[in-house]
Gaussian input, Z-matrix of N, CA and C with variables (Angstrom, degrees):
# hf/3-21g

backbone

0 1
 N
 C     1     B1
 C     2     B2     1     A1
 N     3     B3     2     A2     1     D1
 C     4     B4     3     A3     2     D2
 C     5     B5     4     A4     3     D3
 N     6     B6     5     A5     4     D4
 C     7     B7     6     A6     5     D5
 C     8     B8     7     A7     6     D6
 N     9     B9     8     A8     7     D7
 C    10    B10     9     A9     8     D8
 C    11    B11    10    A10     9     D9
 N    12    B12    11    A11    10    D10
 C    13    B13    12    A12    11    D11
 C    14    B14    13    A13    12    D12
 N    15    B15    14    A14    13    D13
 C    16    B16    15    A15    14    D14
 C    17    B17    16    A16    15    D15
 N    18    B18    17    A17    16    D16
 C    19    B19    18    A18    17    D17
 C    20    B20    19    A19    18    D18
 N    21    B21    20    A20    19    D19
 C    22    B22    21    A21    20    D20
 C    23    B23    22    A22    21    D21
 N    24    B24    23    A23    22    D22
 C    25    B25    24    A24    23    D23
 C    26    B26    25    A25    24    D24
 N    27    B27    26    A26    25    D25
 C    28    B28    27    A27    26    D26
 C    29    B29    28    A28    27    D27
 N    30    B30    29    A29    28    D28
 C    31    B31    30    A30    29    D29
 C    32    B32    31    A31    30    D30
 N    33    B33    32    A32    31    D31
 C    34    B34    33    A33    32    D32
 C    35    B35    34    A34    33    D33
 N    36    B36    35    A35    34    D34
 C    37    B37    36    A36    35    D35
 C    38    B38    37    A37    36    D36
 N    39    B39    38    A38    37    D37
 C    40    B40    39    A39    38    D38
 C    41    B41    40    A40    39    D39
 N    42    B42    41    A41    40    D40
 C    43    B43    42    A42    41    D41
 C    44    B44    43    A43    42    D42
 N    45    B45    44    A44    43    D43
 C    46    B46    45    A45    44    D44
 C    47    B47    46    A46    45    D45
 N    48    B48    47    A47    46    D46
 C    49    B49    48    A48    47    D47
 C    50    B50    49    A49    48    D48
 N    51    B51    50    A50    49    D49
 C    52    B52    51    A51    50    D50
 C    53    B53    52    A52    51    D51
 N    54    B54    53    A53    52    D52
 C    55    B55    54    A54    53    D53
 C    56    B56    55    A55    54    D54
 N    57    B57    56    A56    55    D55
 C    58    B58    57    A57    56    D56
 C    59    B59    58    A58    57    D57
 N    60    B60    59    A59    58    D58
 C    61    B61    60    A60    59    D59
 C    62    B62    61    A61    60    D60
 N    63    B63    62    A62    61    D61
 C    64    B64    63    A63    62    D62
 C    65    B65    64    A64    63    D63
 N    66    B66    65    A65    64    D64
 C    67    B67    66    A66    65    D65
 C    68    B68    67    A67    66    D66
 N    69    B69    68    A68    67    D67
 C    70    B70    69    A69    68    D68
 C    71    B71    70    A70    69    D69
 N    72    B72    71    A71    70    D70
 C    73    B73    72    A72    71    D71
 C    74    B74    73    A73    72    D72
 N    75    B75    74    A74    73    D73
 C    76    B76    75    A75    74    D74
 C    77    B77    76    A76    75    D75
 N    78    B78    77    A77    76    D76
 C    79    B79    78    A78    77    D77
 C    80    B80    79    A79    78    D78
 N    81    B81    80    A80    79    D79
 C    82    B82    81    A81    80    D80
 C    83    B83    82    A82    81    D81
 N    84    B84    83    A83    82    D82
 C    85    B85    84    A84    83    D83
 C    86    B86    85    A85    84    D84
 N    87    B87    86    A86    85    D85
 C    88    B88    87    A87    86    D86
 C    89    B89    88    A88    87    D87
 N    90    B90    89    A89    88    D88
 C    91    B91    90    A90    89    D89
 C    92    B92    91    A91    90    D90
 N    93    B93    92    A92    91    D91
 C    94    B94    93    A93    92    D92
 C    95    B95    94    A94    93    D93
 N    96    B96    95    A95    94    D94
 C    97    B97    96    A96    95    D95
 C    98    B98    97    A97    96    D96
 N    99    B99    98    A98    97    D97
 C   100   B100    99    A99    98    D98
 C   101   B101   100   A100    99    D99
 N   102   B102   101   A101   100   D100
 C   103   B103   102   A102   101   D101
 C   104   B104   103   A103   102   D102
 N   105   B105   104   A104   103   D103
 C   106   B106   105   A105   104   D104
 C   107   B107   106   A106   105   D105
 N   108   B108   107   A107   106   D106
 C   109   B109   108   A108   107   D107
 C   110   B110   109   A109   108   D108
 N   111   B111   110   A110   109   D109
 C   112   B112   111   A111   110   D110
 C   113   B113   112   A112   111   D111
 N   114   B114   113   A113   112   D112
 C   115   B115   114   A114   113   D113
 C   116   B116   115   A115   114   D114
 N   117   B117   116   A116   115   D115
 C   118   B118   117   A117   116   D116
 C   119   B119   118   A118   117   D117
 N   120   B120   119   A119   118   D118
 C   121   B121   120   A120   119   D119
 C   122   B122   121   A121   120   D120
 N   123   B123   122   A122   121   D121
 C   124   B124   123   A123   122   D122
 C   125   B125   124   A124   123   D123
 N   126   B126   125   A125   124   D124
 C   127   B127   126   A126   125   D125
 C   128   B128   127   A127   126   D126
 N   129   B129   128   A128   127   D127
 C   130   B130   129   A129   128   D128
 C   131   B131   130   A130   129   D129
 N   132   B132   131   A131   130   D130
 C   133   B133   132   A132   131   D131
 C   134   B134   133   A133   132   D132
 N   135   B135   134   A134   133   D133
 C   136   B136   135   A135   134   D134
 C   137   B137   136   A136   135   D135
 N   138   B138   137   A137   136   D136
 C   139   B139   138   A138   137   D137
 C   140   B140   139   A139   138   D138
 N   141   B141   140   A140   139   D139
 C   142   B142   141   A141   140   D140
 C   143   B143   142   A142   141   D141
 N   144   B144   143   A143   142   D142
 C   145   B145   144   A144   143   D143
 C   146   B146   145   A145   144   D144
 N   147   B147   146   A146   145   D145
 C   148   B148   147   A147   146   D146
 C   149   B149   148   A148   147   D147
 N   150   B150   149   A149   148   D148
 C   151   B151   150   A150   149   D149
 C   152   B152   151   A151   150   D150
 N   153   B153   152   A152   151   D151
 C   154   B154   153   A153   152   D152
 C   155   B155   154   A154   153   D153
 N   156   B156   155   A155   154   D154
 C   157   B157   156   A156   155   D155
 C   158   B158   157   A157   156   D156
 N   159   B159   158   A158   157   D157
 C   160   B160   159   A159   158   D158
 C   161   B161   160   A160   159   D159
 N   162   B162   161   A161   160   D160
 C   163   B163   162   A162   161   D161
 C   164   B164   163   A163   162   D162
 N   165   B165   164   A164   163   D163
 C   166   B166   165   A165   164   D164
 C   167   B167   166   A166   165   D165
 N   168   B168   167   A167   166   D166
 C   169   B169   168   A168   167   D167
 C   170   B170   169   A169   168   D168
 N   171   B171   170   A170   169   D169
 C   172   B172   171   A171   170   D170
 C   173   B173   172   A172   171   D171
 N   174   B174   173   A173   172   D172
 C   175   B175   174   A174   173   D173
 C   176   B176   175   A175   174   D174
 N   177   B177   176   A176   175   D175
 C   178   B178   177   A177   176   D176
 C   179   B179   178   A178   177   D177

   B1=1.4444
   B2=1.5237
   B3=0.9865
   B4=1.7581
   B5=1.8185
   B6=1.2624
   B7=1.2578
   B8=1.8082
   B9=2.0394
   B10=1.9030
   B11=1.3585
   B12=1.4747
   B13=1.4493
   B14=1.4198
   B15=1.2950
   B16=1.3645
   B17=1.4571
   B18=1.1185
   B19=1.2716
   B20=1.6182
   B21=1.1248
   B22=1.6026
   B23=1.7351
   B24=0.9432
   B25=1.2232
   B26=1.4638
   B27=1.6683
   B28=1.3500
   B29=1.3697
   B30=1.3450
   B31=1.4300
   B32=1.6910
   B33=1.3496
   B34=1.3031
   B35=1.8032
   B36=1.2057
   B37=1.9291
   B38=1.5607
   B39=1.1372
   B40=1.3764
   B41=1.4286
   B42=1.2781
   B43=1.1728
   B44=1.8660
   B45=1.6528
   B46=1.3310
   B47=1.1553
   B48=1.3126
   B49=1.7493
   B50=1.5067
   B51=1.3342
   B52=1.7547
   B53=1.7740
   B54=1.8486
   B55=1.6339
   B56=2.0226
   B57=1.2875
   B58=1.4108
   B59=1.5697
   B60=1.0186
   B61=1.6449
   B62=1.6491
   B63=1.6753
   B64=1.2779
   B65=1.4576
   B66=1.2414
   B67=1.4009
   B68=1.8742
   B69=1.4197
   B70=1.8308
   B71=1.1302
   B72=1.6000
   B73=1.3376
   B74=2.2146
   B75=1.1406
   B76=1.6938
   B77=1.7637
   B78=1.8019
   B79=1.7193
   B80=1.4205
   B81=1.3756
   B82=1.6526
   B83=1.6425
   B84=1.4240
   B85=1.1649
   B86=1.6216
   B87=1.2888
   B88=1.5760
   B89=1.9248
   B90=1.5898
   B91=1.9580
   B92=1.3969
   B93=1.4890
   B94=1.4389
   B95=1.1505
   B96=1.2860
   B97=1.5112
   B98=1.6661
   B99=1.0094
   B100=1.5643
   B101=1.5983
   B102=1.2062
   B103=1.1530
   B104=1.6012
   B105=1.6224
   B106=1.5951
   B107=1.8185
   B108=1.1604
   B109=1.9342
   B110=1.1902
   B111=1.4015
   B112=1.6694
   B113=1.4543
   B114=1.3906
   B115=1.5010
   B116=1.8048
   B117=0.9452
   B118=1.7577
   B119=1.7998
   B120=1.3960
   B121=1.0737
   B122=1.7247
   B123=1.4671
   B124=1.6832
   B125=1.7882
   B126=1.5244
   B127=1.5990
   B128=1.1945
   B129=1.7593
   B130=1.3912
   B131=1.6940
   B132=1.6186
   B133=1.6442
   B134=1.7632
   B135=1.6614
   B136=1.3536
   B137=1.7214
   B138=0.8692
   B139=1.5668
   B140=1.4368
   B141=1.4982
   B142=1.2101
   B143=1.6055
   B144=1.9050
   B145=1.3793
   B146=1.5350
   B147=1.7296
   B148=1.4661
   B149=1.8167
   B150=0.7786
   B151=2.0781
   B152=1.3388
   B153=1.8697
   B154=1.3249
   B155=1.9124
   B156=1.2589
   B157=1.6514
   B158=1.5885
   B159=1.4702
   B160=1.4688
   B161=1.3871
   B162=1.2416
   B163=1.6430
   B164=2.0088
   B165=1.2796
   B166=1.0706
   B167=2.0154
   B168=0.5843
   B169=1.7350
   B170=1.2633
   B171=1.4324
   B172=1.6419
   B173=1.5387
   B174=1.2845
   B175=1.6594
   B176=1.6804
   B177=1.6459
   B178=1.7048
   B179=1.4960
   A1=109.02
   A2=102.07
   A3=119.84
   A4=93.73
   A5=115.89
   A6=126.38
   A7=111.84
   A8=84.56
   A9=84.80
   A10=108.43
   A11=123.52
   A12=115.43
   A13=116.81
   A14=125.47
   A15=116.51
   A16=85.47
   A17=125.70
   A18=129.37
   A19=114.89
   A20=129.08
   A21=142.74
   A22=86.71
   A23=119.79
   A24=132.77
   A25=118.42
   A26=118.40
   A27=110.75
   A28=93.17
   A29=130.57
   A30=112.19
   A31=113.97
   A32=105.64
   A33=131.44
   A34=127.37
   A35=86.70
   A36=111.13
   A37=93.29
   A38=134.53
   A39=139.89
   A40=105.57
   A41=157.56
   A42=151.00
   A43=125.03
   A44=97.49
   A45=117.59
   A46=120.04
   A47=141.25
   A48=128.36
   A49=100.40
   A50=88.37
   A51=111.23
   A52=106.23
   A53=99.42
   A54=94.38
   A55=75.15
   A56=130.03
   A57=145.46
   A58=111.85
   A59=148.94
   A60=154.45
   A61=92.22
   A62=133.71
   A63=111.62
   A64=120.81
   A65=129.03
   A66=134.37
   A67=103.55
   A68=110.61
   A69=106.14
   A70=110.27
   A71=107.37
   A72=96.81
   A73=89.65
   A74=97.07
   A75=81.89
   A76=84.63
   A77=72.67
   A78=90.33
   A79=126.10
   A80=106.47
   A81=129.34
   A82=96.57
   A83=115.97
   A84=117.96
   A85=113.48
   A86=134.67
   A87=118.07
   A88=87.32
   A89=93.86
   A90=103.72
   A91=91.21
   A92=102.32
   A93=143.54
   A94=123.99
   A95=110.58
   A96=127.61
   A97=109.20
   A98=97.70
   A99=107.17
   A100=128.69
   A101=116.14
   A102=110.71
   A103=123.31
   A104=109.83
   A105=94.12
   A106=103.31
   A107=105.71
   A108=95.50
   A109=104.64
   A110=123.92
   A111=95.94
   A112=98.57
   A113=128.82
   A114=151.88
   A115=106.31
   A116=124.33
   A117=107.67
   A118=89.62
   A119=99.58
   A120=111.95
   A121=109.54
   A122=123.53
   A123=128.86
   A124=88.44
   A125=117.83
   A126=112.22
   A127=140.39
   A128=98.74
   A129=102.22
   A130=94.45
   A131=107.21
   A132=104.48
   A133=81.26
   A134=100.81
   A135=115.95
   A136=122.67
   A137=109.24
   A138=111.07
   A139=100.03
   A140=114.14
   A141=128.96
   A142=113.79
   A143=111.28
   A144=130.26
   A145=106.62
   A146=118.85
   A147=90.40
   A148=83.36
   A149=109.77
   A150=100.42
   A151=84.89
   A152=95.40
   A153=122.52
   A154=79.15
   A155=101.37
   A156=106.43
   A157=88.74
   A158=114.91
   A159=115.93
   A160=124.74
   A161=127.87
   A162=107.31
   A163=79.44
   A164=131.01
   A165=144.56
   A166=100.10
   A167=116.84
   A168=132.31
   A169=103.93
   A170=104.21
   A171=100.89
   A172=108.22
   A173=116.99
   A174=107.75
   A175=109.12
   A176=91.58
   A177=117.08
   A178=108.22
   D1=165.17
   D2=-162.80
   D3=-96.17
   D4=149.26
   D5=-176.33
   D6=-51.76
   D7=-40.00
   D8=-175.97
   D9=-84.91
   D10=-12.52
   D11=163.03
   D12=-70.55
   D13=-19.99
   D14=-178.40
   D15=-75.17
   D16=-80.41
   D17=-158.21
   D18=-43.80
   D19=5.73
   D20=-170.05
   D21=-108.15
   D22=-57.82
   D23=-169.31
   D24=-73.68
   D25=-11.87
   D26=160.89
   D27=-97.68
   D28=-41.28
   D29=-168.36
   D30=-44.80
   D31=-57.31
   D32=179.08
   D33=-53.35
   D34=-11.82
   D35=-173.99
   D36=52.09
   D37=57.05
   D38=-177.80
   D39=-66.49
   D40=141.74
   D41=135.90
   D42=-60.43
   D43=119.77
   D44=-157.46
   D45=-107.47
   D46=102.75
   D47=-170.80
   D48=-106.76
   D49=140.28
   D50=-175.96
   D51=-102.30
   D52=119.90
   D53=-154.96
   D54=-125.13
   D55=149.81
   D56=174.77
   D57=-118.46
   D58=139.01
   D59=149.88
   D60=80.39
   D61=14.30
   D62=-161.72
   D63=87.48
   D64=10.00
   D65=-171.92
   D66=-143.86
   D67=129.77
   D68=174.76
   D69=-58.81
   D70=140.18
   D71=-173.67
   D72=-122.89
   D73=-28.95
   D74=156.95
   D75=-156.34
   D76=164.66
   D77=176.70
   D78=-72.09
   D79=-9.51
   D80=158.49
   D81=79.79
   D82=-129.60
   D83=-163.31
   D84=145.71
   D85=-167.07
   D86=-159.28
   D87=-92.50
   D88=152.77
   D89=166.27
   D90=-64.87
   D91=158.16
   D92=174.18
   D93=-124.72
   D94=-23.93
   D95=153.07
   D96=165.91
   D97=152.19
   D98=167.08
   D99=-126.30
   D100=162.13
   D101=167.08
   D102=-117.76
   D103=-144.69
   D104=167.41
   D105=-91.86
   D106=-15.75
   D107=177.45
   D108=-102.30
   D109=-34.72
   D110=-165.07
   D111=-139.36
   D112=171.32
   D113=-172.28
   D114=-104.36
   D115=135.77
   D116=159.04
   D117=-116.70
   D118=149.56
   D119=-175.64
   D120=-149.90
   D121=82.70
   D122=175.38
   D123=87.94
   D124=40.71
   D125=-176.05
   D126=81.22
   D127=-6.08
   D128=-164.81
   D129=-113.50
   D130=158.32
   D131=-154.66
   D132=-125.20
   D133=117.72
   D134=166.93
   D135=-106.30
   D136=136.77
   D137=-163.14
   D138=-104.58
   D139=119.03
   D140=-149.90
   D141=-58.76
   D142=-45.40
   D143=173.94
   D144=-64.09
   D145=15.10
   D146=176.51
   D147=-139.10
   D148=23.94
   D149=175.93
   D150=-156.32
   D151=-178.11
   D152=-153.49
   D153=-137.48
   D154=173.21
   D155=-163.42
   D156=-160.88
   D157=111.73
   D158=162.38
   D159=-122.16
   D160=-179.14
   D161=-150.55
   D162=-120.88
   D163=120.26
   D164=-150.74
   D165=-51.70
   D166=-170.67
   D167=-177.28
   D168=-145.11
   D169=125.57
   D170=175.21
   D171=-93.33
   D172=130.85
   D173=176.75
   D174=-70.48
   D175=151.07
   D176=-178.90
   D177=-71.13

């Protein structure tokens, strides 16, 4: 995600899943804040250069 999508997505309390190598690595939950390296997401501190961050999909 793009810096202003993160930032859309804390404004927004967007729900965020944190996916690594192409595979979920948690189901994440809304940002809490970010910075320029890392995301916290439910407390836990992800470092941006090592995950992927997608903005959840609601099923049909």
């Amino acid at each position: 995600m793009k810096t202003s999508e993160l930032n859309e997505a804390f404004l927004y309390r967007t729900h965020v899943e944190v996916w690594q190598d192409g595979e979920l690595h948690d189901y994440g939950g809304q940002i809490e804040r970010h910075t320029k390296y890392e995301i916290v997401i439910n407390g836990m501190h992800y470092q941006k250069h090592a995950f992927e961050f997608r903005i959840k999909k609601n099923s049909p």
